[in-house]
N, C-alpha and C positions, 0 to 999 in steps of 0.2 A: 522505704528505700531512701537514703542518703544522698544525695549527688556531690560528686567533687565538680570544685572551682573550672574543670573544662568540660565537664560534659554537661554542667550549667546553661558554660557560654553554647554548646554546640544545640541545647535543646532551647533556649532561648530564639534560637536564629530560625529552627525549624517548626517553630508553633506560630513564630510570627508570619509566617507563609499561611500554616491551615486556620488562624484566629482572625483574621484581619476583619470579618464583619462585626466581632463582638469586641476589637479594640479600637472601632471606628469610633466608639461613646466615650474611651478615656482619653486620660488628660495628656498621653501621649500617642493618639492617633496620629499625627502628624509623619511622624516618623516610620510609621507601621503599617499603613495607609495602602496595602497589598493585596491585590487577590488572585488565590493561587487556584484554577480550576483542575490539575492535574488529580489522575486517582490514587488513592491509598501516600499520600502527603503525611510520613509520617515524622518526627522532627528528630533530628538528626541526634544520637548521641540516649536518647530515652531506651531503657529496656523494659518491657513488660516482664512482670512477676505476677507468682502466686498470690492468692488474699485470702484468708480463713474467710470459713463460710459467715454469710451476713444471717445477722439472725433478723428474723419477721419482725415488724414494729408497725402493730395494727390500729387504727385509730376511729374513735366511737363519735359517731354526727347524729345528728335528729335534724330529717326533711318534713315534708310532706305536713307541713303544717297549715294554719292561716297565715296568711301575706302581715309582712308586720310583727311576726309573733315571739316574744321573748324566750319560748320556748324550742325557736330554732336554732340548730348550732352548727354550720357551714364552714365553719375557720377548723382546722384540725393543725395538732401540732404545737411548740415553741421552741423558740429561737433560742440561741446561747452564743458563748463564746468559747473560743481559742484562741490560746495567749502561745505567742510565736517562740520554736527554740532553734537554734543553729540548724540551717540544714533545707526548713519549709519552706516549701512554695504551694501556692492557690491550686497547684494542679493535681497535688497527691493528698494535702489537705479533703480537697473536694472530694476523692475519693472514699478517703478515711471517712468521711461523714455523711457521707450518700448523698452527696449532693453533684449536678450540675457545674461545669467550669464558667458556665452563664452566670449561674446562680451564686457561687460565693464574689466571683467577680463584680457581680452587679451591687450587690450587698457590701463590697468593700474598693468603691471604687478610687480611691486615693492612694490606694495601698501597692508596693512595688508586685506584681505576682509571684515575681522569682527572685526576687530578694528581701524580701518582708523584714522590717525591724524587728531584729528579737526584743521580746519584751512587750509589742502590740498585743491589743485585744484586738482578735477576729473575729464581726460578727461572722455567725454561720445560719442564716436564713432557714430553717427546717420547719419552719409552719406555712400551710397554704391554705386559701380560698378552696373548694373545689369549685370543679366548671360548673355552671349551672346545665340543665337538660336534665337528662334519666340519670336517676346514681343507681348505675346495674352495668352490671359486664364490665369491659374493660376499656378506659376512656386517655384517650392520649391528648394534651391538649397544647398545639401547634408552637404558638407564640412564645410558651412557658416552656417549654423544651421537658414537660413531666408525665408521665404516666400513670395512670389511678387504675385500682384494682377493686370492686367494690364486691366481698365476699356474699355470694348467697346466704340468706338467711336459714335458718335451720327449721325455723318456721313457715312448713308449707303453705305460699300464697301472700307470705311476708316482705314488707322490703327488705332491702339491705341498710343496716345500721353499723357497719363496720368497714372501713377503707385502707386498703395499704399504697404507698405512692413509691415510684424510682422517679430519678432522673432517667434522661433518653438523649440520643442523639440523632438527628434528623437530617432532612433531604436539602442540597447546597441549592440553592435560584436558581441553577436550571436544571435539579432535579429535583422539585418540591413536592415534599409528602403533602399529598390530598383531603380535603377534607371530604371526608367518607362514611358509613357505614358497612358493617361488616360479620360479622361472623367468625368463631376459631374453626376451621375443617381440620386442623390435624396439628400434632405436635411429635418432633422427630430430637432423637440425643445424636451429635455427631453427625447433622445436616452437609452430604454433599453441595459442595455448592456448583450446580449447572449456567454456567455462565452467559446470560442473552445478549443477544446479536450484537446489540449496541454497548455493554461496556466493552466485549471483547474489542470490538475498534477501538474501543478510548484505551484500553490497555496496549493496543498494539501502538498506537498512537506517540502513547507518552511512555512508556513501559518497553516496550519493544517483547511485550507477550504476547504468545500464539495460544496461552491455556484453553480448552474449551470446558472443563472442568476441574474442580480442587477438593480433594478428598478430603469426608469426614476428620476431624483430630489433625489437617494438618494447622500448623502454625499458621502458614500465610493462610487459609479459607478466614471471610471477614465477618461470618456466618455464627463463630466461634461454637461452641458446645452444645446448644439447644435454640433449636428456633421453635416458633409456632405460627403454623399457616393458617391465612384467613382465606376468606370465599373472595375478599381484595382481588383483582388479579396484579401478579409482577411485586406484592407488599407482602411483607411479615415480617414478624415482633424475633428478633434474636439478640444472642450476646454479641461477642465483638471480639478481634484479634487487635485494635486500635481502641486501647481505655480511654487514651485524652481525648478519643473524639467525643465523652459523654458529655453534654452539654454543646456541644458547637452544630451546624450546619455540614457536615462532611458526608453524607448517605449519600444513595441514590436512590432515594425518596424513604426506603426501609425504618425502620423502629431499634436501634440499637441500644442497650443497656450493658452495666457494668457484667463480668461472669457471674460473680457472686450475689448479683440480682437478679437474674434471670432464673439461674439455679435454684435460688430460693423462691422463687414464684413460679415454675414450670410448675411443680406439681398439684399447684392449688386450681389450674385453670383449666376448666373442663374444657371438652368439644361442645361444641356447638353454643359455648357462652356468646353474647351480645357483645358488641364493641364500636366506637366510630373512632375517626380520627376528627377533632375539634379543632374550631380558630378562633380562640377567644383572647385575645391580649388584655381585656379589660373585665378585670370579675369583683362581686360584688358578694360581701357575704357576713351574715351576722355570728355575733357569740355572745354567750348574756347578756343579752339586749342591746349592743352596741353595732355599730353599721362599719364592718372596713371593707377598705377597698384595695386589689391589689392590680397593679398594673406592668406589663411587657410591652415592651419591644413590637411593633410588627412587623416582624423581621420579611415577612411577603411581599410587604407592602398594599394589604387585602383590604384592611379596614383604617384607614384615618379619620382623625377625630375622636379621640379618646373622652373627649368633655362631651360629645354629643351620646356615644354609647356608655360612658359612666349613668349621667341623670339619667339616661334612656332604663337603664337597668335598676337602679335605686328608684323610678319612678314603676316600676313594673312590681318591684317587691313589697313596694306601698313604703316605705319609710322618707320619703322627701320631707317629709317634716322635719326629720330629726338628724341631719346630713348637714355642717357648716359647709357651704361652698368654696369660704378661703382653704379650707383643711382639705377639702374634695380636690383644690386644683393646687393646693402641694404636693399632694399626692400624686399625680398627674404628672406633673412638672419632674418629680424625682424621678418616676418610671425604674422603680431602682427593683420589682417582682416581691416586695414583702407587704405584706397585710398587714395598711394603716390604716388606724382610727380615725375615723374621719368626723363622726359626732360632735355636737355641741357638748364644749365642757359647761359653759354657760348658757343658761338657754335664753335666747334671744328677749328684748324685751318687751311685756306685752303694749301692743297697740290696739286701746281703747277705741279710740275712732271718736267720737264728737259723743258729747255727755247724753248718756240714756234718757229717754223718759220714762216715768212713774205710770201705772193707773193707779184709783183710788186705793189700792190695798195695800201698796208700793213695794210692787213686785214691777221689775221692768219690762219696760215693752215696745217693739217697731213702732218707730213714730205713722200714726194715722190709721195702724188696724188694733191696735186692741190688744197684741197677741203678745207673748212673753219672747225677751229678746235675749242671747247670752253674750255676754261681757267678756272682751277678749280674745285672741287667735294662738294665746300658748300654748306652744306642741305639748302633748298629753305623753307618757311614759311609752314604751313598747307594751300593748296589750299580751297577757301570758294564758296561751291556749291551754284546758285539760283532757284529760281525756277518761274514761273510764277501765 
């Protein structure tokens, strides 16, 4: 979809009411600096469209290994680019590419949203960390505004070695998705939506709606085409009648995704699959043998101190050796949600300590017992576990 020069301006003026928490970090918050708690905020001048179905785009990890192990692979995915042409902006872009308005935002944050230099490259961030915890069932992870699908393996008693991730849209500050466990009890096409106590006031409020109910397939239900209910109470995973909300804070606390991601993942997801909802703004994760790190936003405000839970986490996986901490706290510092290298390009240099002693054989040794001493504190390679 195309936009002409006024319904630009009209949808410009209308995102910047429901974005204002994710344009508090650019270089124009100042101006934008808004927050608009009304419901269903949607920006003036935008039309939702059709989208060809999304095709599955599955991605192969190896857990469950030794702590340390070269043979772990946590990072899923790579990054690329788009190069701007008359017309683009960040919010249809993101969609085109399944991504988050968080996410190509964060990844491009210099850049106009809604009027991009033609001829820019755009990064488009489409690699992630997974969260750390169980990679089984279905895992939403707060801060990152993403959700992972982590397919059953085929092999009875197997884990799962296969992941597919969307973007999501989640719950505004004062109605924040919970960090939970859960369960799927049911999945329904063409979800009435039954309206509870409390938004009906807020629609009567600011809406001047009396609905107590919005049928299956209509336009306005926010429900859109397929949901799937958890044992959660008041929570579930649905599509959306509001695309731009993917990536921003606008729920009431619910799981929202693109139509054509939902679509394509209803049918994979059993009843009674495993699930939580996560809050990890800071994840840590390896790929042949290298340690990156990807850091959010904590848009809750749940956990501060991202340098304390980064080491915390790179010390739990056993790799602190091998972690440059200037690299570790640029990464930090950017909070920009893409998986950096954070490793030693050079590996630091060794420190001898005070000149060894000999015994007679001259073989070195602990000054005063006898015994054989080792030379040096050089981090050793990531160890590569096998398996039979």
């Amino acid at each position: 979809m195309r936009l002409t020069p006024l319904r630009r301006i009209l949808l410009v003026a209308g995102l910047l009411l429901a974005a204002a928490p994710l344009l508090s970090r650019s270089g124009w918050a100042e101006s934008a600096a808004l927050t608009d708690k009304r419901v269903d905020v949607e920006p003036s001048g935008f039309e939702e469209k059709a989208w060809p179905p999304r095709e599955i785009v599955s991605h192969f990890f190896v857990s469950g290994l030794d702590k340390g192990s070269q043979g772990t692979q946590t990072v899923v995915g790579s990054s690329h680019t788009h190069t701007v042409v008359a017309g683009d902006t960040l919010l249809e872009l993101a969609r085109q590419y399944d991504l988050g308005y968080n996410e190509i935002l964060g990844a491009n944050p210099v850049v106009d949203p809604w009027l991009p230099d033609r001829g820019v490259a755009l990064l488009l961030p489409s690699e992630w960390i997974l969260p750390s915890g169980r990679y089984e069932g279905l895992v939403v992870n707060i801060p990152e505004m993403r959700m992972y699908y982590y397919l059953p393996s085929p092999r009875k008693g197997a884990r799962s070695s296969t992941v597919i991730t969307y973007p999501v849209g989640l719950g505004r500050q004062d109605w924040q998705t919970p960090e939970a466990d859960f369960r799927v009890r049911g999945k329904t096409r063409n979800p009435t939506w039954v309206i509870p106590a409390s938004i009906r006031a807020e629609r009567l409020k600011e809406l001047g709606r009396r609905d107590f109910t919005i049928a299956g397939g209509d336009p306005e239900n926010p429900l859109g085409r397929h949901r799937i209910e958890l044992t959660l109470p008041s929570y579930a995973i649905h599509g959306t009648n509001k695309t731009w909300g993917v990536g921003m804070q606008v729920s009431h606390g619910c799981v929202r995704l693109y139509p054509e991601d939902i679509e394509a993942v209803f049918p994979l997801i059993k009843v009674g699959s495993k699930g939580r909802f996560t809050y990890q703004p800071v994840k840590v994760g390896l790929r042949r043998g290298r340690v990156l790190v990807e850091v959010h936003e904590d848009i809750y405000g749940l956990q501060p101190g991202a340098w304390a839970i980064a080491n915390g986490l790179i010390k739990d996986m056993g790799v602190t050796a091998h972690v440059d901490p200037e690299l570790l706290e640029a990464a930090i510092e950017a909070m920009n949600g893409i998986p950096t290298d954070v490793g030693y390009v050079d590996w630091p240099e060794e420190d001898l300590g005070e000149s060894p002693q000999f015994n007679q054989v001259g073989d070195p040794m602990n000054e005063g017992d006898g015994k054989s001493a080792g030379l040096g504190n050089r981090p050793q390679a990531l160890t590569t576990s096998s398996s039979s």
